[in-house]
C-alpha positions as CSV (number, residue, x, y, z in Angstrom):
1,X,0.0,0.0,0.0
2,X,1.7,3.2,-1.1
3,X,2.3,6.3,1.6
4,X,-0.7,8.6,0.1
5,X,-2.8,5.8,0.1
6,X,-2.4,4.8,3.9
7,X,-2.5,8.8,4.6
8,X,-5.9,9.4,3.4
9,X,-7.2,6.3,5.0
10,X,-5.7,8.0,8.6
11,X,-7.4,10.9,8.0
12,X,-10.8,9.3,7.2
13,X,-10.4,7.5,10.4
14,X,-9.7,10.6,12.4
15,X,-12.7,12.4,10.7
16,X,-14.9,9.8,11.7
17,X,-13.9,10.1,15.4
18,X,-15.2,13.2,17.2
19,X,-12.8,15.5,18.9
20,X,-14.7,15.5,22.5
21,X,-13.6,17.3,25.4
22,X,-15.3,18.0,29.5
23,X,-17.2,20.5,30.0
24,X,-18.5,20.2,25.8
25,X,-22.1,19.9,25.0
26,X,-23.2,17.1,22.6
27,X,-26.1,15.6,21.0
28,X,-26.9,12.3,22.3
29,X,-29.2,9.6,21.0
30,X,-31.2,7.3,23.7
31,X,-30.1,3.7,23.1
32,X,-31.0,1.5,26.5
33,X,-33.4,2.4,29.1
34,X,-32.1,0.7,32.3
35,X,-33.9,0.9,35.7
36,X,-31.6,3.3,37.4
37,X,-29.6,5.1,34.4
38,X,-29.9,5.8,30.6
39,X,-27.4,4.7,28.0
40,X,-26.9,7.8,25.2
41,X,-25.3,6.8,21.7
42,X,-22.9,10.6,21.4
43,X,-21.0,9.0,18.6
44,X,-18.1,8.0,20.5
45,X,-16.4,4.4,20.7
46,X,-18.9,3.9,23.6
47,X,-21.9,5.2,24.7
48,X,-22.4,7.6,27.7
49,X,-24.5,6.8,30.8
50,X,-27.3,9.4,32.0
51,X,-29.3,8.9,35.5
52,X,-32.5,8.4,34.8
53,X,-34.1,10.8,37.4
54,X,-32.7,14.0,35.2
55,X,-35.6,12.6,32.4
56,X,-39.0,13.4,32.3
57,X,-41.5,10.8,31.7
58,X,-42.4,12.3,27.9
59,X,-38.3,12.4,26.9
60,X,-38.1,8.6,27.8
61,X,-38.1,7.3,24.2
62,X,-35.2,5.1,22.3
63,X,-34.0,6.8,19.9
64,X,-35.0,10.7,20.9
65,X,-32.1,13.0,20.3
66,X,-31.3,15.2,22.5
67,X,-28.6,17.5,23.9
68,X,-26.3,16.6,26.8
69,X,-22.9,17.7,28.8
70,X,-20.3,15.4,28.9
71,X,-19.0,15.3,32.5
72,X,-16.3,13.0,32.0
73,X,-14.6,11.1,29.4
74,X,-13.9,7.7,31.7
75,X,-15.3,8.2,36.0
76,X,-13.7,5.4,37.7
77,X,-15.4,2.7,36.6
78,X,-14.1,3.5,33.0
79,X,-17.1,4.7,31.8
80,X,-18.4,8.0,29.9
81,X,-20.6,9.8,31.9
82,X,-23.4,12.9,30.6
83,X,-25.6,15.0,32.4
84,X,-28.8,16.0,30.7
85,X,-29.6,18.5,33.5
86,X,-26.5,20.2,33.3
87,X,-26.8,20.5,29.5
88,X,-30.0,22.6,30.1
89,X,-28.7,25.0,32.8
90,X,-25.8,26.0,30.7
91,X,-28.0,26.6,27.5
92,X,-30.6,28.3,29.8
93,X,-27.5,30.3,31.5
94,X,-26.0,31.5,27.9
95,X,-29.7,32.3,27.0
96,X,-30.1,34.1,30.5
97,X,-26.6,36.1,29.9
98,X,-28.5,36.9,26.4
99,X,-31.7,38.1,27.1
100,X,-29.8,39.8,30.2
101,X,-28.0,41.6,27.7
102,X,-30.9,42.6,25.4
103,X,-33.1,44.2,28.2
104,X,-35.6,41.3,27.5
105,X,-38.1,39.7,30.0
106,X,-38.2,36.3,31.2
107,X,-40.5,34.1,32.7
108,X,-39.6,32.5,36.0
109,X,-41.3,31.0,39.4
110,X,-40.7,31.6,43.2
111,X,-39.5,28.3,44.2
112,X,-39.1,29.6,47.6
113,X,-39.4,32.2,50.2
114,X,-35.7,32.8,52.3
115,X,-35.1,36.0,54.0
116,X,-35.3,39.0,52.3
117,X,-36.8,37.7,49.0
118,X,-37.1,34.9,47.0
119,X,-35.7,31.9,45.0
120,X,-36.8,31.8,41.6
121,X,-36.1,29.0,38.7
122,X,-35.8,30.6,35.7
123,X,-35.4,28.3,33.2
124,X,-33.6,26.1,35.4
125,X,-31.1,29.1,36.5
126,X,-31.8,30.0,40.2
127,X,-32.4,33.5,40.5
128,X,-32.7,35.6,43.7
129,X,-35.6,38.1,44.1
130,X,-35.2,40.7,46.6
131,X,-38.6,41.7,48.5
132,X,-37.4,45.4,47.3
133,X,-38.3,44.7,43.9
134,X,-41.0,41.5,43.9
135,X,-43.8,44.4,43.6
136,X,-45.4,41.6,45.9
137,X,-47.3,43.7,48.2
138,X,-50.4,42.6,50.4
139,X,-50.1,39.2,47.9
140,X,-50.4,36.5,49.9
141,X,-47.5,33.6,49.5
142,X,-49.5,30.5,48.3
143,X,-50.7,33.1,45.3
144,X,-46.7,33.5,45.1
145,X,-45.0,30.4,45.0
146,X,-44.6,27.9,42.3
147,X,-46.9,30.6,40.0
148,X,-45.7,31.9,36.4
149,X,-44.4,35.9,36.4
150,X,-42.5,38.1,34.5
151,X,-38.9,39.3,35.3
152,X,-36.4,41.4,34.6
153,X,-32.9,40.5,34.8
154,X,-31.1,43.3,36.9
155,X,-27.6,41.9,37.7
156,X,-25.6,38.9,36.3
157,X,-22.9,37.2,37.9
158,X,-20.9,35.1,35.3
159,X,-18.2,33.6,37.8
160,X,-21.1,32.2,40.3
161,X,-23.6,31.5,37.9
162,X,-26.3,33.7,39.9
163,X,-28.3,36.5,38.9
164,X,-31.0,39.0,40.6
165,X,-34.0,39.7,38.9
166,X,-36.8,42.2,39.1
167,X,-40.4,41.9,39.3
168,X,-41.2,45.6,39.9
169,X,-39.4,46.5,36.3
170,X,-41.1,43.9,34.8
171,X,-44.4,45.3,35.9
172,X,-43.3,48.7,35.0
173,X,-42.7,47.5,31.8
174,X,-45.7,45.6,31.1
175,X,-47.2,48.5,32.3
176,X,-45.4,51.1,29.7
177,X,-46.2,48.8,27.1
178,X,-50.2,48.4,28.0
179,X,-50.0,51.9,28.5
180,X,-48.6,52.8,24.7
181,X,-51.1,50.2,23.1
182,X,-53.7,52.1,24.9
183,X,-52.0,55.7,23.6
184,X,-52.2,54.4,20.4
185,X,-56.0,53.0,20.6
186,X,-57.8,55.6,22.7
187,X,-60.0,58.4,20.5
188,X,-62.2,61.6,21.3
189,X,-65.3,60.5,21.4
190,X,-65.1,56.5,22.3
191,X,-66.2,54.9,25.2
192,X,-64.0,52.6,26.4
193,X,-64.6,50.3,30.3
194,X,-62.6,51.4,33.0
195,X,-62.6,50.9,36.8
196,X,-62.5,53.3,39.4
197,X,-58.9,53.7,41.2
198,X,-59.2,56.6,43.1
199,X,-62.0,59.2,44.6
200,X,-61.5,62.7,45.4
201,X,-63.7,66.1,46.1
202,X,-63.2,66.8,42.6
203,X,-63.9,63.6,40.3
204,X,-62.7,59.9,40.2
205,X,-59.5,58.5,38.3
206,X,-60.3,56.1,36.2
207,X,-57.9,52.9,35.0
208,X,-58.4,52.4,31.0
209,X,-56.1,49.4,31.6
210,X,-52.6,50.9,32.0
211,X,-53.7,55.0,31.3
212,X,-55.7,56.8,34.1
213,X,-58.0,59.7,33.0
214,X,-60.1,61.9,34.9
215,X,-63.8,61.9,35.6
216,X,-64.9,65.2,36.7
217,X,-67.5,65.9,39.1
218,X,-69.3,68.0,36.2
219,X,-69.4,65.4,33.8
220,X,-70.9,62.5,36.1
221,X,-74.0,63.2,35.9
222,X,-76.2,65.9,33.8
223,X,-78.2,66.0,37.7
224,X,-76.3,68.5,40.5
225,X,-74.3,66.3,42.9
226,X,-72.4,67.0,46.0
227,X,-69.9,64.3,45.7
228,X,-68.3,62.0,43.1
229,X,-68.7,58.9,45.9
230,X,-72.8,59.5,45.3
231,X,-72.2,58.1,41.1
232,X,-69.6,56.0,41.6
233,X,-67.0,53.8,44.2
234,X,-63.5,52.4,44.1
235,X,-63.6,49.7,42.0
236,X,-66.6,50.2,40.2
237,X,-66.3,49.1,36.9
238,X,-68.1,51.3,34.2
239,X,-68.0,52.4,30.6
240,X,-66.9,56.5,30.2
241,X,-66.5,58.8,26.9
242,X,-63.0,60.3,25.9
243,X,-63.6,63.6,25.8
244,X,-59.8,65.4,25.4
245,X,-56.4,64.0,25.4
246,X,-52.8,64.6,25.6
247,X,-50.2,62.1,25.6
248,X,-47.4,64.3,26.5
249,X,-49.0,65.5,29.5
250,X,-50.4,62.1,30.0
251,X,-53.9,63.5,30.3
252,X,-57.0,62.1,29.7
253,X,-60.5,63.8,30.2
254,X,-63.6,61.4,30.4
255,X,-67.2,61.9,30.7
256,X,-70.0,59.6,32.1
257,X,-72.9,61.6,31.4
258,X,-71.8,62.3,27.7
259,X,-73.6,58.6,27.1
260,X,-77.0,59.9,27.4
261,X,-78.5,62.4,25.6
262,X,-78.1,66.4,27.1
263,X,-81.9,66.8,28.5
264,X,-81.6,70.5,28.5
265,X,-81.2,70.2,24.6
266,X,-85.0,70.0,23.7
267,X,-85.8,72.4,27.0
268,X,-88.0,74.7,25.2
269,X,-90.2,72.0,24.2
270,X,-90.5,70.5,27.6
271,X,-90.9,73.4,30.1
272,X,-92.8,76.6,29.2
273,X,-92.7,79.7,31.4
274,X,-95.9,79.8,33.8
275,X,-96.5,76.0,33.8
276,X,-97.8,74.3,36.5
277,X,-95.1,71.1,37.2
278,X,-94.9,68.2,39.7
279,X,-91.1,67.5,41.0
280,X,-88.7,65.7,43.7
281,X,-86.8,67.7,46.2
282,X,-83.5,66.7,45.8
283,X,-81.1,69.5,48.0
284,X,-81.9,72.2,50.3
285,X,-80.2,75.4,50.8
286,X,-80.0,78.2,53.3
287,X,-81.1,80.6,49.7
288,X,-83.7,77.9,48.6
289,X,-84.3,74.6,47.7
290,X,-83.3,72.3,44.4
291,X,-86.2,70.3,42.4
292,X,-85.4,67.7,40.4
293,X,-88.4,68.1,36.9
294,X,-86.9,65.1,35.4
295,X,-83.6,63.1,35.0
296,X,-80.7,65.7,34.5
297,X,-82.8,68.7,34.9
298,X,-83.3,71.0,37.7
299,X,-85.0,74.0,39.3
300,X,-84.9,76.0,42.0
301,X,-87.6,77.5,44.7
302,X,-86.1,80.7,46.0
303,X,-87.0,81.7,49.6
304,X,-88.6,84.9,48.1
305,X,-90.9,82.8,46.0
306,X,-91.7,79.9,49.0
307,X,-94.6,82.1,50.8
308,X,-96.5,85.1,50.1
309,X,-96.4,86.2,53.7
310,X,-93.9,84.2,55.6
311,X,-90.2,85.5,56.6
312,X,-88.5,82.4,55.6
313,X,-85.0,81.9,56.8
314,X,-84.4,78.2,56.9
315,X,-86.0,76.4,54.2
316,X,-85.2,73.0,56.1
317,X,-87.4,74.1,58.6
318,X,-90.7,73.7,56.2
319,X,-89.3,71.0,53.6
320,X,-86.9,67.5,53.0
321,X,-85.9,66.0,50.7
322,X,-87.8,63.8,48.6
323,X,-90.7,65.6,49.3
324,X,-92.6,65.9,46.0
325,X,-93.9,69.3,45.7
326,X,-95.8,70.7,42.5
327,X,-94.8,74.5,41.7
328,X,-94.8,76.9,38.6
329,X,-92.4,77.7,36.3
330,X,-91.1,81.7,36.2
331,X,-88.2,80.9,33.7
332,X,-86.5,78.9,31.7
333,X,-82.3,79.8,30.9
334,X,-81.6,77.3,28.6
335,X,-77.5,78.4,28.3
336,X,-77.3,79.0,31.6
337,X,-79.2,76.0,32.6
338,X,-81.1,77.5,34.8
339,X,-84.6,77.4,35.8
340,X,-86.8,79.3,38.5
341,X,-89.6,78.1,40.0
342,X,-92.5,79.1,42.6
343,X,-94.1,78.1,45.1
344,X,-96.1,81.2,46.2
345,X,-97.3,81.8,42.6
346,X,-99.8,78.4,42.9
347,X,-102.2,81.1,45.5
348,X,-103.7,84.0,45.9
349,X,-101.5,87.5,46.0
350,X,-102.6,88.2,50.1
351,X,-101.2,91.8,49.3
352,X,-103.3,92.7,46.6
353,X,-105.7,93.5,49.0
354,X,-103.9,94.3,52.1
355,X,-104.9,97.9,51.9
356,X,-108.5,97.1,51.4
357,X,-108.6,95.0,54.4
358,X,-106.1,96.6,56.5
359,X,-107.2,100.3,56.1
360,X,-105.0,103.2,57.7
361,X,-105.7,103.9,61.3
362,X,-108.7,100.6,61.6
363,X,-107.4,98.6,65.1
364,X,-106.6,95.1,64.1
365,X,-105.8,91.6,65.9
366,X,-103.2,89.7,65.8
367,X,-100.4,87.4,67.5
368,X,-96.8,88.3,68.3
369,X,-94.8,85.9,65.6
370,X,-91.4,87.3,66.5
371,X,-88.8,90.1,67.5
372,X,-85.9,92.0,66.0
373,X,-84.0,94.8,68.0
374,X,-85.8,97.4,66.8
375,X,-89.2,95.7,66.9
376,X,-91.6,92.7,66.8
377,X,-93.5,91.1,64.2
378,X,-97.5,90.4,64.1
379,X,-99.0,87.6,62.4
380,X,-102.5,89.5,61.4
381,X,-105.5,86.3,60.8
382,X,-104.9,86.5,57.1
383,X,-101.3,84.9,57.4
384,X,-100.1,88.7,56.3
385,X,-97.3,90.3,58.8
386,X,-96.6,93.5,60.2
387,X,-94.1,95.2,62.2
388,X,-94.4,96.8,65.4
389,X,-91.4,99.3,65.8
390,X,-89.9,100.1,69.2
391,X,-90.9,103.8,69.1
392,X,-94.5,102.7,68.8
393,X,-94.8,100.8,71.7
394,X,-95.2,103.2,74.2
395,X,-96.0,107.2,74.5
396,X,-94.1,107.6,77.4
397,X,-91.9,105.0,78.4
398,X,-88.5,104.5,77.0
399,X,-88.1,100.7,75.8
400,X,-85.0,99.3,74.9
401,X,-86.1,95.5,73.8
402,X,-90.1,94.7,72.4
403,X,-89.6,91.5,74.7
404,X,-90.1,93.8,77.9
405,X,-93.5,94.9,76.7
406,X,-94.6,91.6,74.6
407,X,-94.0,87.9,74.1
408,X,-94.2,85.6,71.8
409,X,-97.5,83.9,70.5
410,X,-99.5,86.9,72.6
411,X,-102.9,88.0,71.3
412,X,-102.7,91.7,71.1
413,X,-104.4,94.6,69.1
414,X,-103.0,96.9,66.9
415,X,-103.3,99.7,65.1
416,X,-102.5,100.2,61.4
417,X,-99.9,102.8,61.0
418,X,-99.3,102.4,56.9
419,X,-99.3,99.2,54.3
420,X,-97.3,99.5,51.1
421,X,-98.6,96.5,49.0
422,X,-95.5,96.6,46.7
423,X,-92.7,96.5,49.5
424,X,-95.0,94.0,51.4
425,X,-94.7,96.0,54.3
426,X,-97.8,96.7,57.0
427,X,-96.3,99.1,59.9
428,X,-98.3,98.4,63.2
429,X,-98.7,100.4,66.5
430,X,-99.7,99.8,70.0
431,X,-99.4,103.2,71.5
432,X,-101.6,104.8,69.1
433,X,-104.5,102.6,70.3
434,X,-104.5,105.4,73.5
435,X,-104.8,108.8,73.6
436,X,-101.7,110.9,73.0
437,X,-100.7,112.0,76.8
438,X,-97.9,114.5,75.5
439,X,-100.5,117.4,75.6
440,X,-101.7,117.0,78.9
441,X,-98.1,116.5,79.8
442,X,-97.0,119.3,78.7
443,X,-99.8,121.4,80.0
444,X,-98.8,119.4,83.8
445,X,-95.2,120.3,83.5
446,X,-94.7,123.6,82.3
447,X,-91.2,125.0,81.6
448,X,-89.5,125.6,85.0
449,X,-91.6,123.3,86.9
450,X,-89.2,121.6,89.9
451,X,-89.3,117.7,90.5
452,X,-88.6,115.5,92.1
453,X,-86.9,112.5,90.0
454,X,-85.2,108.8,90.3
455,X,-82.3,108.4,88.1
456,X,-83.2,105.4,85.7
457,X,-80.0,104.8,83.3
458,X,-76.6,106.5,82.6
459,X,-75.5,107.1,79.1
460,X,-72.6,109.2,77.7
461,X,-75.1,111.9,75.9
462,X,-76.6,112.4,79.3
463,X,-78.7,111.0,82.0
464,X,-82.5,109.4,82.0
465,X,-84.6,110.4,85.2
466,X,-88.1,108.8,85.7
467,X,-90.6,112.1,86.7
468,X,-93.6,109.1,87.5
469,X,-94.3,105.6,86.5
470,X,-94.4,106.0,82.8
471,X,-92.7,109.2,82.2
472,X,-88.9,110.1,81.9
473,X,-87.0,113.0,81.0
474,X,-83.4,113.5,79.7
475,X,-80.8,115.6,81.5
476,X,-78.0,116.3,78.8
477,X,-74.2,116.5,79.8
478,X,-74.4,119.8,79.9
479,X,-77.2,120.3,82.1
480,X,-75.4,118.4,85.1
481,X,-72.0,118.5,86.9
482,X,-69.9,115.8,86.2
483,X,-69.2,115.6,89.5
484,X,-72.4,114.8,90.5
485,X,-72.8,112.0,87.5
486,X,-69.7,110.2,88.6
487,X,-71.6,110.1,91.9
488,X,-75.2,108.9,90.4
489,X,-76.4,105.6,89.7
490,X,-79.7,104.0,88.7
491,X,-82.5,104.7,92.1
492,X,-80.5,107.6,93.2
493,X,-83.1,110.7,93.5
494,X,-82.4,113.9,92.2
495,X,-83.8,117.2,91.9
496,X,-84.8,118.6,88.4
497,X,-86.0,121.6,86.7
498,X,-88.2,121.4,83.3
499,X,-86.4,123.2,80.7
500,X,-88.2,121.6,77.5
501,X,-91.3,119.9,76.5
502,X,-91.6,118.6,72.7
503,X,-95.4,117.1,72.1
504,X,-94.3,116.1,68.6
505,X,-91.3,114.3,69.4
506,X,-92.3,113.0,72.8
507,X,-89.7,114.3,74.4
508,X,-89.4,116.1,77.7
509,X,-85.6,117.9,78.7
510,X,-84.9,118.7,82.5
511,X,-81.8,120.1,83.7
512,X,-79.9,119.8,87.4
513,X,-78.3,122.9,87.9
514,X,-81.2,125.1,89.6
């Protein structure tokens, strides 16, 4: 056999034998399934033993191909041995170092809680997940371990195999991404479902599914509300309108009532000024109260138009709500969206004949209602009211507060001093029921008459001194030492002179110097 012939046959012979080496991963072929180990067919002058626990049940097959790492070339029992489990933790370790390197995410399990995280198997790769970043919050740990998640590879470590991974990035991203497809599918003018995240005074935040948009108290409902919390509640889920957008702000503006029909669009044709309508009280405040016509629309009773005759301060007082209470239209404001109703316009105007019935200077009856400062209020028995005023309570005697003279719910008679129909105002009078005394008093105590007087009260302008039971005079500053005032006080008796008498004004001036 000649030299170049033997030559190629050498080389065909090493060609045929693989160049193998420790550490190397190979493709295998299953040829013998024992009871404890499995006999792979790598191409080598003999076949490689795998233990059968590193199989699972579906690879078990003579003849499936599969990849494996070859351990050692000869253990001590001079034989070839392979790992199959080894093979897949380095390809799933280059893979890892890979999608490490690309920023991608992986999928992984908690395998097991230790302190300050978790153990996760990511394909076959133990990972460590610190409670820092598991976004794990108020989860419970059976909903944790052994379940699928997303990661994100934070930090590989080549020379022990080990990396940390990241759940919270990995939500972030799934997040960024959600929130992008959601960008790029929201339009003015869709409705899209949502669910309540948040409540405040001023609307509800509502999750589209990775972009939250506001719901504004004004576009709930087409009805007055107080409060978002009275349409909607944390978790709620419900369908809203995109009304405006901004993705650089990363603003959304949505709309609930925007799905139904505006009701104040056709207003004209349901409400007409001076109709008679039946509604629902719905609020009550201190200026009037709110009644709802129909869904969405409206009106308000103002205390002015409640009662032809009554002083109404507290509209909670005569109404609550839910009460249904029929009233009449005064307008409608369609821009505005206002409407006003009455109450007082359903009777009879009392005032349109108030001074028919009430004629200047006639005595009437009536009942003490109430009191002001300056006066007190009569309920005459046609519901109408008139006012008493301090001055005309008495000829003579000086009142500081109607309550000393009246009280409330008293019968009295009075006399009618004026009634202007178009203020609504009757003015009353007791003292001019009797006589005025102010003639005969002045004709009893003539100028420069000497008295005897008690001093009643001490003011700055001067001092009040009773003369008899229901008369008193004034004493100005000037009239009186101030000597003798610092010494004065209220039952002290002094000694007077009449300097003044006015009949018209009811006034009667003394002086102390004599």
């Amino acid at each position: 056999m000649s030299s170049t012939t033997r030559e190629e046959l050498e080389q065909l012979y090493n060609q045929s034998i693989k160049v193998l080496k420790e550490g190397q991963v190979v493709t295998g072929k299953i040829v013998e399934i024992k009871t404890k180990e499995v006999l792979v067919d790598i191409g080598f002058k003999s076949e490689g033993i795998v233990p059968i626990t590193e199989f699972g049940s579906a690879d078990l097959e003579i003849g499936k191909e599969m990849e494996f790492l070859l351990e050692n070339m000869e253990n001590d029992a001079g034989v070839m041995t392979l790992s199959r489990e080894k093979a897949l933790r380095m390809q799933g370790w280059d893979k890892i170092v890979k999608l490490s390197n690309e920023g991608t995410l992986v999928e992984g399990k908690p395998v097991k809680k230790v302190k300050g995280g978790f153990l996760v198997d990511i394909m076959g790769i133990e990972g460590f997940l610190p409670s820092s970043l598991s976004a794990f919050r108020n989860i419970p740990d059976k909903d944790i371990l052994y379940k699928m998640f997303k990661f994100k590879i934070v930090k590989v470590n080549n020379l022990r195999r080990s990396i940390i991974v990241s759940r919270r990035e990995a939500v972030q991203a799934d997040r960024d991404m959600a929130r992008s497809k959601i960008w790029g599918e929201l339009k003015i003018g869709n409705i899209y479902p949502g669910t309540v995240k948040a409540i405040t005074d001023f609307g509800a935040f509502i999750d589209l599914g990775g972009v939250d948009g506001l719901l504004h108290i004004t576009d709930m409902s087409w009805s007055k509300i107080s409060h978002p919390s009275e349409i909607v509640a944390i978790g709620d889920k419900i369908e809203v309108m995109v009304l405006n957008m901004d993705q650089a702000s990363g603003k959304v503006s949505l709309g609930l009532k925007q799905r139904q029909a505006d009701p104040w669009q056709d207003i004209e044709n349901k409400f007409s000024v001076g109709a008679k309508v039946k509604g629902k009280v719905v609020n009550i405040l201190p200026y009037g109260i709110f009644v709802e016509l129909e869904k969405g629309i409206e009106g308000l009773v103002h205390v002015s138009e409640i009662s032809w005759t009554k002083r109404v301060n507290n509209p909670g007082e005569m109404f609550a709500v839910g009460d249904i209470l029929e009233t009449q239209i005064l307008s409608v404001e369609k821009e505005s969206r206002r409407i006003s109703l009455s109450l007082k316009q359903l009777e009879q105007n009392p005032w349109t004949e108030a001074e028919e019935k009430y004629p200047v200077g006639s005595k009437v009856s009536g009942k003490v209602r109430g009191f002001t400062d300056y006066g007190a209020f009569v309920e005459l028995d046609s519901s109408l009211e008139g006012m008493i005023h301090v001055s005309d309570l008495s000829w003579t005697k000086r009142i500081g507060h109607p309550q000393d003279v009246l009280k409330k719910g008293q019968k009295i008679d009075v006399y009618v001093i004026s009634v202007d129909a178009t203020n609504r105002r009757i003015a009353l009078g007791l003292k001019q029921l009797q006589e005025n005394p102010w003639t005969k008093i002045a004709e009893k105590y003539p100028l420069d008459t000497v008295l005897d007087a008690e001093v009643s009260n001490l003011t700055e302008f001067g001092v009040f001194a009773k003369i008899d039971d229901e008369l008193e005079g004034l004493i100005y500053s000037s009239e009186i030492d101030k000597e003798t005032v610092a010494s004065l006080k209220p039952g002290d008796k002094i000694q007077v002179k009449v300097i003044k008498v006015d009949v018209e004004q009811a006034k009667i001036g003394l002086t102390a110097r004599l």
